[in-house]
N, CA, C and O atoms as a GROMACS GRO file, in nm:
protein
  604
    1UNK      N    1  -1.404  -2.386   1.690
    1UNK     CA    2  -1.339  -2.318   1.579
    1UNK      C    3  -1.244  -2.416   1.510
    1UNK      O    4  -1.145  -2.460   1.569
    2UNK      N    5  -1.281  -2.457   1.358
    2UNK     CA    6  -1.127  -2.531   1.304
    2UNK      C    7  -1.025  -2.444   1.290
    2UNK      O    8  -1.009  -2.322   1.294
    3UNK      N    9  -0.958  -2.545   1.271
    3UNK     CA   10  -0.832  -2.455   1.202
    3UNK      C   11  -0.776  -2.360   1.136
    3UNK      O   12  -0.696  -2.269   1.159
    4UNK      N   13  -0.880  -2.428   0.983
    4UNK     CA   14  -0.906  -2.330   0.917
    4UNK      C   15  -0.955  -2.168   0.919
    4UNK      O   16  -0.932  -2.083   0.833
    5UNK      N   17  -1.032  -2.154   1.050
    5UNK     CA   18  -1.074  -2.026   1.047
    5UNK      C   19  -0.985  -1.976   1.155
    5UNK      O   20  -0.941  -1.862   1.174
    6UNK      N   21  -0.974  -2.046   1.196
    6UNK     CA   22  -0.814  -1.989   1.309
    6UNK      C   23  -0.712  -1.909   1.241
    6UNK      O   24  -0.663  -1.799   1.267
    7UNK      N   25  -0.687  -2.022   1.116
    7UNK     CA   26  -0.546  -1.944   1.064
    7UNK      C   27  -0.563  -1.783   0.966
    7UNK      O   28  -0.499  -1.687   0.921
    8UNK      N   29  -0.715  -1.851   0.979
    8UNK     CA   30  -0.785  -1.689   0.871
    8UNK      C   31  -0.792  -1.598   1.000
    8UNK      O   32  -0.707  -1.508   0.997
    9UNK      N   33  -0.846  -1.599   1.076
    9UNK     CA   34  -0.883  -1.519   1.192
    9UNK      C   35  -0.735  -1.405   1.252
    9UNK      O   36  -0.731  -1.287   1.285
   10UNK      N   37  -0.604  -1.541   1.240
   10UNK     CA   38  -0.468  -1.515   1.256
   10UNK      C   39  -0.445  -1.389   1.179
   10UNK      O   40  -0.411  -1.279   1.223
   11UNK      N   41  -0.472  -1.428   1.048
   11UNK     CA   42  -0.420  -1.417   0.926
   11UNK      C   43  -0.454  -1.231   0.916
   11UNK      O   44  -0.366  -1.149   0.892
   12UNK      N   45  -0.617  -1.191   0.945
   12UNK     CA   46  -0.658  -1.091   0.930
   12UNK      C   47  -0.664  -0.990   1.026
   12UNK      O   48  -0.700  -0.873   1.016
   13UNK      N   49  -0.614  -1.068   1.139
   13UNK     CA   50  -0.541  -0.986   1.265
   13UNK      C   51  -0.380  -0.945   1.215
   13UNK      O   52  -0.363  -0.825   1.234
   14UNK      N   53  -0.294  -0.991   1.175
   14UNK     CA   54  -0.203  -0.989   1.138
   14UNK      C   55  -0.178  -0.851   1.041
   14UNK      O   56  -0.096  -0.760   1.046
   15UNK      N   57  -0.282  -0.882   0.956
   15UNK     CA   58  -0.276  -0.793   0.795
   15UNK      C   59  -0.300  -0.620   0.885
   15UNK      O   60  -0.234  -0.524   0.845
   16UNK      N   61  -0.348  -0.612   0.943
   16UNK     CA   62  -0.398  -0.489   0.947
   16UNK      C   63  -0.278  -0.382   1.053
   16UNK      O   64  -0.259  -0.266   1.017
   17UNK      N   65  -0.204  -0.437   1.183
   17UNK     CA   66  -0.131  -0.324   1.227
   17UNK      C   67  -0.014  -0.361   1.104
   17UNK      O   68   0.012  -0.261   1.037
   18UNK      N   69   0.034  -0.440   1.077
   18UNK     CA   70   0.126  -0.460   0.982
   18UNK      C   71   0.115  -0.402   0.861
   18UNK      O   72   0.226  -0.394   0.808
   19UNK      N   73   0.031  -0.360   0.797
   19UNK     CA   74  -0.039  -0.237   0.709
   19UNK      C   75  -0.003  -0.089   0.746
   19UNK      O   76   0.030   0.007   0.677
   20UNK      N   77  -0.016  -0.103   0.853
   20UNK     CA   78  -0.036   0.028   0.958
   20UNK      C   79   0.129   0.084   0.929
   20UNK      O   80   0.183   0.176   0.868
   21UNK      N   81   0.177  -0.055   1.028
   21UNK     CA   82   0.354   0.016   1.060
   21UNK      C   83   0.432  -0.009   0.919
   21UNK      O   84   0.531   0.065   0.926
   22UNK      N   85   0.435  -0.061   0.826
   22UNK     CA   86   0.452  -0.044   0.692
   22UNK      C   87   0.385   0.130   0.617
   22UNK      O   88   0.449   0.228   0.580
   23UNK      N   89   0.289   0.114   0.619
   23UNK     CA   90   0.231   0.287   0.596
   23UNK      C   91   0.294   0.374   0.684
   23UNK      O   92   0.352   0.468   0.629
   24UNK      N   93   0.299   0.368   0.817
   24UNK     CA   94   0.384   0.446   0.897
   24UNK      C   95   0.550   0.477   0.862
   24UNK      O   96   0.610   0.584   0.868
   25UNK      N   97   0.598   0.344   0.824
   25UNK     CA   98   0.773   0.382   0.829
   25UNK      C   99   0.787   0.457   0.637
   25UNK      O  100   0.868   0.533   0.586
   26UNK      N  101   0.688   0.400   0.593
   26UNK     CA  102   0.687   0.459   0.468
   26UNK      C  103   0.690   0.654   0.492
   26UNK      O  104   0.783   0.731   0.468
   27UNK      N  105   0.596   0.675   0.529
   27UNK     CA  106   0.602   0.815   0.595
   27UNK      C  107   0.649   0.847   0.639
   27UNK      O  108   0.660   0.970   0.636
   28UNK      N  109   0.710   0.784   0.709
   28UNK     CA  110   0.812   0.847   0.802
   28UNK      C  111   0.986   0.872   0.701
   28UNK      O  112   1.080   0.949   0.721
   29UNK      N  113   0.957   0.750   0.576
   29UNK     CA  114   1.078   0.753   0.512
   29UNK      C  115   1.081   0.896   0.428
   29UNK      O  116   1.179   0.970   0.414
   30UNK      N  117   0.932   0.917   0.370
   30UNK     CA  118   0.900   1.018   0.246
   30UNK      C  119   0.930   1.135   0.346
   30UNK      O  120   0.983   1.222   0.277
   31UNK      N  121   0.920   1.181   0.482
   31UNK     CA  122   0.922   1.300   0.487
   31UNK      C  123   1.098   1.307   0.588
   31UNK      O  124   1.143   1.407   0.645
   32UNK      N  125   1.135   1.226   0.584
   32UNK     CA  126   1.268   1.233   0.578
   32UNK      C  127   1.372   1.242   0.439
   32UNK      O  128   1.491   1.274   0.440
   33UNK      N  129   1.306   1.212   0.344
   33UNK     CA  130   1.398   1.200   0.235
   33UNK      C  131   1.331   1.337   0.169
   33UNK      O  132   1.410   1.403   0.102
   34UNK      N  133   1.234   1.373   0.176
   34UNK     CA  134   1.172   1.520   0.103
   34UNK      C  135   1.222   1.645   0.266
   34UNK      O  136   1.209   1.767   0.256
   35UNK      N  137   1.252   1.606   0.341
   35UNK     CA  138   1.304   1.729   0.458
   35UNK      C  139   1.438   1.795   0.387
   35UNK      O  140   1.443   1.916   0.364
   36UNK      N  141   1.504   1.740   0.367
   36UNK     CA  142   1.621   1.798   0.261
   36UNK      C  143   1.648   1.797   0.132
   36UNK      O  144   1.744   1.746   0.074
   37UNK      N  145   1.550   1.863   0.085
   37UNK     CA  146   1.553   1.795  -0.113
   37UNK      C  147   1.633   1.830  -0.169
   37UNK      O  148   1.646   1.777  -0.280
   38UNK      N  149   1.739   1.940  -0.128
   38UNK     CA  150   1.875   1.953  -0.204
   38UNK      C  151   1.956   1.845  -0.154
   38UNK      O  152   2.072   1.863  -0.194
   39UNK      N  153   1.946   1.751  -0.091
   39UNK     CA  154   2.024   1.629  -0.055
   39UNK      C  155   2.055   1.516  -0.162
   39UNK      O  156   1.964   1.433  -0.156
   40UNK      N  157   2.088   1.503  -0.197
   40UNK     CA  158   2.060   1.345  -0.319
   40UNK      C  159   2.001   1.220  -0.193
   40UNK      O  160   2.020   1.236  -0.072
   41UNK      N  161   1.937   1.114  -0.246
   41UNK     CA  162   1.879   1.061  -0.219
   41UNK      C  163   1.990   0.920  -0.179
   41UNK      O  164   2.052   0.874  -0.276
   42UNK      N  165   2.012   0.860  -0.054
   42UNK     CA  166   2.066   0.771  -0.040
   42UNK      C  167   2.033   0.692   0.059
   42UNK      O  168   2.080   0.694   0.173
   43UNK      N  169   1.960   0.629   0.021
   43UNK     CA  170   1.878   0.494   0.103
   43UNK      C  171   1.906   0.408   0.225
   43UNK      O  172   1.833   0.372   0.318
   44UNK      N  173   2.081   0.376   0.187
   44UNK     CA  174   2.127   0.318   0.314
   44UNK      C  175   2.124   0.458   0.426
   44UNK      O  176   2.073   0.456   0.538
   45UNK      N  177   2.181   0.558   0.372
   45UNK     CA  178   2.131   0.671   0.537
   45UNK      C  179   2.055   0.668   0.570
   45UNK      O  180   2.053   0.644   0.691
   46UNK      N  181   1.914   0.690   0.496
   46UNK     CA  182   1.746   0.671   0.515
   46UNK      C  183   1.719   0.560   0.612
   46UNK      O  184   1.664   0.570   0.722
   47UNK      N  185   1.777   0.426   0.540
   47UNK     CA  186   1.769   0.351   0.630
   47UNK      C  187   1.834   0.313   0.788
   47UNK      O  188   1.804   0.229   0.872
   48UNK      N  189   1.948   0.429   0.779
   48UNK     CA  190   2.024   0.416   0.903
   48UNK      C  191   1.946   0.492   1.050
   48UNK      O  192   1.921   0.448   1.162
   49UNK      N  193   1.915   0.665   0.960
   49UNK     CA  194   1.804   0.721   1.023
   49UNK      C  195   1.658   0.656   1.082
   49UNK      O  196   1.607   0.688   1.190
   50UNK      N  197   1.609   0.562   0.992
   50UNK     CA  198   1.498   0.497   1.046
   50UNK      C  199   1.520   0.386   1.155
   50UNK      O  200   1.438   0.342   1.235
   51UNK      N  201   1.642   0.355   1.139
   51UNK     CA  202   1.656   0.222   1.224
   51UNK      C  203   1.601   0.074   1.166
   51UNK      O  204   1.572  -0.021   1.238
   52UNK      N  205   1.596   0.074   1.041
   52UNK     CA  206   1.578  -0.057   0.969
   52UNK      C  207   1.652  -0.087   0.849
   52UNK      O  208   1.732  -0.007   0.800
   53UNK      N  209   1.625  -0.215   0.796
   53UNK     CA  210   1.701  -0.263   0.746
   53UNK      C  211   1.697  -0.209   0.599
   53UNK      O  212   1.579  -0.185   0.574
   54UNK      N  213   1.763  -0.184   0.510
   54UNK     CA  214   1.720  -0.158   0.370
   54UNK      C  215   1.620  -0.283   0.315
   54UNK      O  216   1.542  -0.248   0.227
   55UNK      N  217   1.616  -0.413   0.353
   55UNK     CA  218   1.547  -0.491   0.338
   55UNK      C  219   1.387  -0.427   0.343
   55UNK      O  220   1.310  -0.417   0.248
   56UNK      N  221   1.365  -0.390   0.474
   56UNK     CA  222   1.274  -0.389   0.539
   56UNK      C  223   1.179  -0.241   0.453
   56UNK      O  224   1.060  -0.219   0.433
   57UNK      N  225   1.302  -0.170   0.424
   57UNK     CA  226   1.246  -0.052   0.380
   57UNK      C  227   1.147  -0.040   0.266
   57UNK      O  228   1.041   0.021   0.251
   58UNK      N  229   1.258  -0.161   0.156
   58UNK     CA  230   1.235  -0.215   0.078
   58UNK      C  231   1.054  -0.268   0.043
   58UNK      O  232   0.960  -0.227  -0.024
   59UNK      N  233   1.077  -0.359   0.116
   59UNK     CA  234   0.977  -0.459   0.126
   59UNK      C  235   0.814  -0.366   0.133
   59UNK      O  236   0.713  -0.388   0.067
   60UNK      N  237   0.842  -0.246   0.252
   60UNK     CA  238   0.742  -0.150   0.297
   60UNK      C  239   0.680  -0.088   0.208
   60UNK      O  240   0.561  -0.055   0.213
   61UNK      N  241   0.797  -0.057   0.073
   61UNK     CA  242   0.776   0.038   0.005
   61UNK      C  243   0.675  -0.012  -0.130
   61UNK      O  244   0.581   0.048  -0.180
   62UNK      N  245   0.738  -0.157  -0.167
   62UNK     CA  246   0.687  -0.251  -0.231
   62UNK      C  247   0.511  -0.277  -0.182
   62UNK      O  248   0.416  -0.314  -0.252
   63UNK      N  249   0.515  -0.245  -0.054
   63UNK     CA  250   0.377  -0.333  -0.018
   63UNK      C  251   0.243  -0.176  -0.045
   63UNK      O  252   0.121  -0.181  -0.064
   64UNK      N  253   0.338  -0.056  -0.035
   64UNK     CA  254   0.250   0.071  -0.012
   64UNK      C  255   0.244   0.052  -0.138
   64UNK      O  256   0.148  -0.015  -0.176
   65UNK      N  257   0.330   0.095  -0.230
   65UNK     CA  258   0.343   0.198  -0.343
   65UNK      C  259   0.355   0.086  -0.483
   65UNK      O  260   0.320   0.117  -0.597
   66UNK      N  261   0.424  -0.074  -0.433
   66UNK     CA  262   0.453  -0.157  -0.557
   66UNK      C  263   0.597  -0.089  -0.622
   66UNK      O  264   0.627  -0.127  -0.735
   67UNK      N  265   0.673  -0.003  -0.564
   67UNK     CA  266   0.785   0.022  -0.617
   67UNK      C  267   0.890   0.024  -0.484
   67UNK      O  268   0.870   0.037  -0.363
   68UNK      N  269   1.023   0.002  -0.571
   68UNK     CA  270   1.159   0.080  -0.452
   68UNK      C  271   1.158   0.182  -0.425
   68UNK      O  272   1.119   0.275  -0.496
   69UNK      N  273   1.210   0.189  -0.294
   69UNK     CA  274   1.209   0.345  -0.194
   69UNK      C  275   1.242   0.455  -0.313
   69UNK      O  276   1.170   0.551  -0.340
   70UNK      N  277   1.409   0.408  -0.401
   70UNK     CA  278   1.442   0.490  -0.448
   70UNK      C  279   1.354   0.582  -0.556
   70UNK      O  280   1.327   0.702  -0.568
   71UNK      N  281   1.330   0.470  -0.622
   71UNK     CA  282   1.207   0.494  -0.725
   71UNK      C  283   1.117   0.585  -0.701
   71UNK      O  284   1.105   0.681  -0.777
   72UNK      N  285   1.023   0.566  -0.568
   72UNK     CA  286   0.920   0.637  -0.542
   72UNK      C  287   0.948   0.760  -0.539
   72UNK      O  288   0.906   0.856  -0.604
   73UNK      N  289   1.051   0.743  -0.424
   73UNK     CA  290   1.137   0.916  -0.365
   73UNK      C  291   1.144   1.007  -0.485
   73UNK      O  292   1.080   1.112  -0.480
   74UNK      N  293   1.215   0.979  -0.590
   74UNK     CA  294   1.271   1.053  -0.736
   74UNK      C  295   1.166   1.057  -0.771
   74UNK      O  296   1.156   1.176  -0.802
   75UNK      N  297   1.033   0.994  -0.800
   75UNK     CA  298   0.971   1.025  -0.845
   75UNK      C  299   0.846   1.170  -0.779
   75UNK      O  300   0.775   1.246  -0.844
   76UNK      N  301   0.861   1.158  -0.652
   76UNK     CA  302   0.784   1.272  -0.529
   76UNK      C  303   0.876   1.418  -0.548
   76UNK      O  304   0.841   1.535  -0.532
   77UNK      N  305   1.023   1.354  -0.592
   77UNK     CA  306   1.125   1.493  -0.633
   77UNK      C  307   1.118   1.541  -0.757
   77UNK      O  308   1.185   1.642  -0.773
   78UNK      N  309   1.041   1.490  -0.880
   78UNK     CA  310   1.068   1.536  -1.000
   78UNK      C  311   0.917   1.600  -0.962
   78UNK      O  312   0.918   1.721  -0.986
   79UNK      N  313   0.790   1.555  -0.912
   79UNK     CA  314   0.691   1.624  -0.896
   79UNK      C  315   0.735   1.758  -0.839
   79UNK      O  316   0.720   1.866  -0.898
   80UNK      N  317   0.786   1.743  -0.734
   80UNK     CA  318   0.805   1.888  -0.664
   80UNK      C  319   0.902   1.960  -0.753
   80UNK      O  320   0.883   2.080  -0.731
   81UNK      N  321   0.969   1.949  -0.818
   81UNK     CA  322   1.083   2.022  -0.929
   81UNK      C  323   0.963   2.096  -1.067
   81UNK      O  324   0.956   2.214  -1.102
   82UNK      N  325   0.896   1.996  -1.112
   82UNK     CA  326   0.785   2.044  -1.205
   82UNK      C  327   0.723   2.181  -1.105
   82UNK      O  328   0.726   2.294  -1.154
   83UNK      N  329   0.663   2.158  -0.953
   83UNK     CA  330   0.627   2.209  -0.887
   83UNK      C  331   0.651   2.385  -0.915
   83UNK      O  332   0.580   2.476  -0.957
   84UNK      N  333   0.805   2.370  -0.860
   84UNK     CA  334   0.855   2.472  -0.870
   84UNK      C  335   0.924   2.534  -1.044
   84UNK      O  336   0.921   2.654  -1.071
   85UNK      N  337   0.957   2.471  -1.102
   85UNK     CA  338   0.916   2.524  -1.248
   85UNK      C  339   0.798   2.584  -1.290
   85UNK      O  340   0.821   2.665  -1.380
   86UNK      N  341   0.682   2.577  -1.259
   86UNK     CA  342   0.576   2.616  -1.294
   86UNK      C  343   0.532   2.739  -1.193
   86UNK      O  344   0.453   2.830  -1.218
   87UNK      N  345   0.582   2.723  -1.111
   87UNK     CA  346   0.590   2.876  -0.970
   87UNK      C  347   0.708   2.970  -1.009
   87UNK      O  348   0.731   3.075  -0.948
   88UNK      N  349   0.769   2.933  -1.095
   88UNK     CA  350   0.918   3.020  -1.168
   88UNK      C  351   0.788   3.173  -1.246
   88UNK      O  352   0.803   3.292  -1.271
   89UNK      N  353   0.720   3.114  -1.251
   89UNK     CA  354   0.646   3.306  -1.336
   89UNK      C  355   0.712   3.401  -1.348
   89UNK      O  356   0.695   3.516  -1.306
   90UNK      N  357   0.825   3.337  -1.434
   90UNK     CA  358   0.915   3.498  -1.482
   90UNK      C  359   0.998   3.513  -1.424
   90UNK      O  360   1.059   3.610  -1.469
   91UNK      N  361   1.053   3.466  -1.328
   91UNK     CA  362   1.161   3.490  -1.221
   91UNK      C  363   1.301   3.474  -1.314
   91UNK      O  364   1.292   3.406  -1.416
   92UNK      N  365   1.399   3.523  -1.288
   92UNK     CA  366   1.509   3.466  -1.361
   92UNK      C  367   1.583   3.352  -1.252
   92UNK      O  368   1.650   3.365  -1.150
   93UNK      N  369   1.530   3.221  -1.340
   93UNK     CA  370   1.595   3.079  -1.278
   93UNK      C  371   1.618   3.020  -1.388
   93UNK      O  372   1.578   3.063  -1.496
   94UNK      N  373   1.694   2.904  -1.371
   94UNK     CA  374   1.726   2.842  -1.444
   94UNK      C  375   1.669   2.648  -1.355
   94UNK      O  376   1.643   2.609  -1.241
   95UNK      N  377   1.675   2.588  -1.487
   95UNK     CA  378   1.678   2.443  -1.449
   95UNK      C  379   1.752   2.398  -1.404
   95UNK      O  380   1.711   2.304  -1.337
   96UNK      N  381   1.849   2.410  -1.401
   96UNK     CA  382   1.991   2.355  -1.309
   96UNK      C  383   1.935   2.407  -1.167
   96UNK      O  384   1.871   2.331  -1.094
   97UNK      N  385   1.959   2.517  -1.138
   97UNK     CA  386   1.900   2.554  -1.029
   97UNK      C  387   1.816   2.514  -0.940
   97UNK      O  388   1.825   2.521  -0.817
   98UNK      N  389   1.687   2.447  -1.044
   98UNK     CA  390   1.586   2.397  -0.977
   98UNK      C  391   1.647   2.254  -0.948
   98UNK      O  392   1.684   2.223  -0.835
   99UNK      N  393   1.656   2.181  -1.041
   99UNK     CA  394   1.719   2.059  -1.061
   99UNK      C  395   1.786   2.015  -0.908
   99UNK      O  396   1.750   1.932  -0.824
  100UNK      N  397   1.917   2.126  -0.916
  100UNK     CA  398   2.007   2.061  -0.829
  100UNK      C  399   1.953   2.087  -0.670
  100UNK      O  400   1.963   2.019  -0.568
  101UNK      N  401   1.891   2.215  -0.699
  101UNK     CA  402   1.811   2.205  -0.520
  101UNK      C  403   1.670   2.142  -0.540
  101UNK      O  404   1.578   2.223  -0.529
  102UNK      N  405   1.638   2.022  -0.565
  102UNK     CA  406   1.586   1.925  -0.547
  102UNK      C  407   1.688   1.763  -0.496
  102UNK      O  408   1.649   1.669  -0.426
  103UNK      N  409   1.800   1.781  -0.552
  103UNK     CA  410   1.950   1.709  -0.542
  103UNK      C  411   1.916   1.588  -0.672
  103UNK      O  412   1.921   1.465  -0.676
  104UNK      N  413   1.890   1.666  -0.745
  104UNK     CA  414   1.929   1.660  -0.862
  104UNK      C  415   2.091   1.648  -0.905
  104UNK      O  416   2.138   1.761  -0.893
  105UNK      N  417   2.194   1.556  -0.949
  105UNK     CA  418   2.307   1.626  -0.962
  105UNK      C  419   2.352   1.576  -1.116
  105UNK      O  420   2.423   1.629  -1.201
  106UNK      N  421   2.289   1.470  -1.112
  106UNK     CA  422   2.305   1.406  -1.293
  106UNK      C  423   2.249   1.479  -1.378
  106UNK      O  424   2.199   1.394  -1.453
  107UNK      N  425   2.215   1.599  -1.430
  107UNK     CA  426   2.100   1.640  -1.504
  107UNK      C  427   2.054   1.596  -1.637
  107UNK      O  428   1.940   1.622  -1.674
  108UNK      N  429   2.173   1.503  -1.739
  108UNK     CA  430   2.078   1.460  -1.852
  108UNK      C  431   2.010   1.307  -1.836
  108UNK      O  432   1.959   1.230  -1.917
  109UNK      N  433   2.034   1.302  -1.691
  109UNK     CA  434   1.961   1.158  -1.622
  109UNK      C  435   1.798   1.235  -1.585
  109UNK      O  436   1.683   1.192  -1.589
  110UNK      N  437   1.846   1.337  -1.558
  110UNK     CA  438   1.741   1.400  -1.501
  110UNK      C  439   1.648   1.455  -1.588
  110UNK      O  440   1.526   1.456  -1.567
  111UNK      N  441   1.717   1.515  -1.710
  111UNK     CA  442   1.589   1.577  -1.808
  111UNK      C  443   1.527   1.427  -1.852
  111UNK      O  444   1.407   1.406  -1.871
  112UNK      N  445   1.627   1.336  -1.862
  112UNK     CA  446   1.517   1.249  -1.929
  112UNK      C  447   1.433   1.172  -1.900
  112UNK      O  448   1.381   1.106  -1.990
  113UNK      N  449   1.393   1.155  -1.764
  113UNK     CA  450   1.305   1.103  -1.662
  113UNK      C  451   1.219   1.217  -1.648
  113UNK      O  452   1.100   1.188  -1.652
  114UNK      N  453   1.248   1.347  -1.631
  114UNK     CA  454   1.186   1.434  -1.653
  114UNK      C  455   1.083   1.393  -1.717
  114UNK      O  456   0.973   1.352  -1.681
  115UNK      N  457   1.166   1.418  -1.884
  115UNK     CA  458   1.071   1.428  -1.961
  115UNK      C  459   0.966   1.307  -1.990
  115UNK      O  460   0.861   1.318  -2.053
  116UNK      N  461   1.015   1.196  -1.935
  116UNK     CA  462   0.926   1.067  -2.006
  116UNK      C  463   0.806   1.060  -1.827
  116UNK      O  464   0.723   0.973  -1.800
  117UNK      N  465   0.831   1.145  -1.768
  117UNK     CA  466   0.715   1.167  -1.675
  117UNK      C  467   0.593   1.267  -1.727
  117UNK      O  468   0.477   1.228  -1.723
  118UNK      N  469   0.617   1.354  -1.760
  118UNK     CA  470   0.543   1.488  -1.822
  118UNK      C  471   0.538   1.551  -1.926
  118UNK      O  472   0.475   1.655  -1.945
  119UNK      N  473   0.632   1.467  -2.031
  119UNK     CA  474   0.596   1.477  -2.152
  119UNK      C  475   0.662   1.572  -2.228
  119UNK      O  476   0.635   1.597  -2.345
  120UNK      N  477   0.771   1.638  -2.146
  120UNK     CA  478   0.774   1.783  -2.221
  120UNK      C  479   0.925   1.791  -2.122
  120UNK      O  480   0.944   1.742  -2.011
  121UNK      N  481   1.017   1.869  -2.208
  121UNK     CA  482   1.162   1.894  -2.138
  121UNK      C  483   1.103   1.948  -2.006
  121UNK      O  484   0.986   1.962  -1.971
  122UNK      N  485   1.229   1.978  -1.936
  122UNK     CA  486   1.237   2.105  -1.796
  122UNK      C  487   1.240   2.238  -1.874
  122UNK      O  488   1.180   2.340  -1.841
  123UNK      N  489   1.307   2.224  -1.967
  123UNK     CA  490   1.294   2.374  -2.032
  123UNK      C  491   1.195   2.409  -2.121
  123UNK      O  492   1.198   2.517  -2.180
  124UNK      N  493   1.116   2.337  -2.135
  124UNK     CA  494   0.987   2.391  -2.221
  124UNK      C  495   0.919   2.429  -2.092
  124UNK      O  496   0.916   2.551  -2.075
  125UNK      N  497   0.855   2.346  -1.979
  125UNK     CA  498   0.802   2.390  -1.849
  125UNK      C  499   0.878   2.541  -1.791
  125UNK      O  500   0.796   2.632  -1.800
  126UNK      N  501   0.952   2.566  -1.759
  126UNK     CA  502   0.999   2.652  -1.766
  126UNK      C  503   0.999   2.793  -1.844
  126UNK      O  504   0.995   2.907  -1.800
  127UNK      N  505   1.005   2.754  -1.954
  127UNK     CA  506   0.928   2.830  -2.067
  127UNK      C  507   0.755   2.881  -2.071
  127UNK      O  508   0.694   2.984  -2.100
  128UNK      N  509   0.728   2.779  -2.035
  128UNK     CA  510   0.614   2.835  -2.063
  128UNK      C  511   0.536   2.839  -1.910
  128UNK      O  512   0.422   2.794  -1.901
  129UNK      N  513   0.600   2.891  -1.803
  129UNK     CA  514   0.523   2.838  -1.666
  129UNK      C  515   0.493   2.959  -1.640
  129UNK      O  516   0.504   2.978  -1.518
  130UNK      N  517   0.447   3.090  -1.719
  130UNK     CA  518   0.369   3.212  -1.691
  130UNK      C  519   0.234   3.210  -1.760
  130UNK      O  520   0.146   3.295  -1.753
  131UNK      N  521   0.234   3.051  -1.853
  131UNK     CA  522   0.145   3.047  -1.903
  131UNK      C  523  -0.038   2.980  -1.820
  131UNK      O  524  -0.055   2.873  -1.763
  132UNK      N  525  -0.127   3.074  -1.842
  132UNK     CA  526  -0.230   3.034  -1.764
  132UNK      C  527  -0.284   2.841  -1.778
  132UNK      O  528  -0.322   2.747  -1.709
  133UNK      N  529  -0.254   2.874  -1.897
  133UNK     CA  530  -0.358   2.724  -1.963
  133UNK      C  531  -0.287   2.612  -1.930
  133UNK      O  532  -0.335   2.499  -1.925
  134UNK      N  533  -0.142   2.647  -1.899
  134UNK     CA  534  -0.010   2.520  -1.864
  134UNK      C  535  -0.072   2.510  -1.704
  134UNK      O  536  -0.153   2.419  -1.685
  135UNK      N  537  -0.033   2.610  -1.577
  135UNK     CA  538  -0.050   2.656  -1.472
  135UNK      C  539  -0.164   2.545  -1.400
  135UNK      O  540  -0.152   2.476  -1.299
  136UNK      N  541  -0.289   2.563  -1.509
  136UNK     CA  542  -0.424   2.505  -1.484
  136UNK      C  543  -0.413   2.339  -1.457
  136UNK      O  544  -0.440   2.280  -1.352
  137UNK      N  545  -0.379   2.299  -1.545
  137UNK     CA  546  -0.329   2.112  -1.585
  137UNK      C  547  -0.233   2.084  -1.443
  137UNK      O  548  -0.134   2.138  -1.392
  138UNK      N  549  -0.319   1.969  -1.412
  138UNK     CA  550  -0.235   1.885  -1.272
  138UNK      C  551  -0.110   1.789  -1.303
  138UNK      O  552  -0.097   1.755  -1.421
  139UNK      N  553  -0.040   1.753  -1.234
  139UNK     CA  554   0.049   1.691  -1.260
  139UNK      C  555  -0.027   1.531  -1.262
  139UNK      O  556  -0.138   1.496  -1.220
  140UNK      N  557   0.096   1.444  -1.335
  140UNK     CA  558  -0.009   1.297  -1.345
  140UNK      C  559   0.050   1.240  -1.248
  140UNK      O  560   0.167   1.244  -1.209
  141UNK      N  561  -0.093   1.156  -1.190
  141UNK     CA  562  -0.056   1.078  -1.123
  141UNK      C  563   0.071   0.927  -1.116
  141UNK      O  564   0.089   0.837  -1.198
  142UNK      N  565   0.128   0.949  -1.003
  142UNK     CA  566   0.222   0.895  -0.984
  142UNK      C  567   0.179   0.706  -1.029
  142UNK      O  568   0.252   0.637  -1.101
  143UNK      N  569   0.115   0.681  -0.998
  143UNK     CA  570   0.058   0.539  -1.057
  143UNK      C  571   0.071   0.522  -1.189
  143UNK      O  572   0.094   0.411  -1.238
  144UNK      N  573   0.057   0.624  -1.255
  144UNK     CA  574   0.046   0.634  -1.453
  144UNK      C  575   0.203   0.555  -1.484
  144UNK      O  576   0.225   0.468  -1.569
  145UNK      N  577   0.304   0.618  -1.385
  145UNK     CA  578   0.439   0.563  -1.405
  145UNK      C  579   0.500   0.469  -1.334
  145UNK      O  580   0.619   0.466  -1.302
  146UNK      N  581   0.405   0.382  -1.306
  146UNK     CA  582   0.466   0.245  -1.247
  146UNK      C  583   0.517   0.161  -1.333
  146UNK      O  584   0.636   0.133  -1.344
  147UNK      N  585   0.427   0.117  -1.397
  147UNK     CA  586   0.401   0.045  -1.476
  147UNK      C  587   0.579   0.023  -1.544
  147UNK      O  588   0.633  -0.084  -1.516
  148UNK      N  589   0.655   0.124  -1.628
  148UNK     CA  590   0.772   0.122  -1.714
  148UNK      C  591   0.901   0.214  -1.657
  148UNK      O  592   0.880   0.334  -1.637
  149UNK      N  593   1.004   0.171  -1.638
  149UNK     CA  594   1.091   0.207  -1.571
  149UNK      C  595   1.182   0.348  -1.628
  149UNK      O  596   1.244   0.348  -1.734
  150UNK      N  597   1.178   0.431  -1.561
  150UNK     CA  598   1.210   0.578  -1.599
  150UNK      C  599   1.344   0.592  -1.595
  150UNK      O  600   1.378   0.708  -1.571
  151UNK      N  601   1.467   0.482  -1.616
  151UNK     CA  602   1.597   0.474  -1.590
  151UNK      C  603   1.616   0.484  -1.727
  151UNK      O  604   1.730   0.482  -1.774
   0.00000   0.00000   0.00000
């Protein structure tokens, strides 16, 4: 065997549990940071809870998703907020409401990430979330908004 295929051989042994426990702590981060969604989102705890470094978290999150923890997280919380806006069918709620028990606490940070995710305020969704033809339409995929920064 040269070298060369040694260090490939290394190389592709390497890639794959390291894939694994990167996908793993990632999951393990998303359903710790979505277990309390009226929580606001704060990374160094996340990371204290996991037992790694914000570096590390970092890096994981970058290698799954191509974005920061934080990033991703807010973005899995504005899905689930649309979520529940659109399950509002008449109920008397309000967006704040929803907003902040997601831990939401900035809200015109929040409508406007909102809106440049889905196109449309919290209060038009809201408005119209008894509507069948709205109801029907999926939310977009989270990839559509990598690309440009929702800050």
């Amino acid at each position: 065997m040269t070298i060369h295929c040694w260090i490939g051989s290394v190389a592709e042994m390497s890639r794959g549990p390291a894939s694994r426990s990167c996908r793993d702590l990632v999951d393990r981060a998303e359903a710790l940071a979505l277990a309390e969604p009226d929580e606001p989102l704060h990374i160094a705890a996340l990371c204290c809870a996991l037992a790694v470094s914000e570096r590390t978290l970092r890096k994981a999150f970058h290698k799954i998703y191509g974005l920061p923890p934080h990033r991703h997280l807010r973005l899995l919380r504005l899905a689930q907020v649309r979520g529940a806006l659109l399950a509002a069918d008449g109920q008397v709620v309000t967006v704040t409401e929803i907003a902040t028990g997601f831990g939401f606490v900035e809200l015109g940070r929040f409508s406007v990430e909102y809106r440049k995710m889905f196109g449309e305020s919290p209060s038009k969704t809201l408005q119209r979330s008894c509507s069948p033809k709205l109801c029907n339409q999926g939310t977009p995929r989270l990839s559509h908004f990598m690309g440009g920064d929702i800050w």
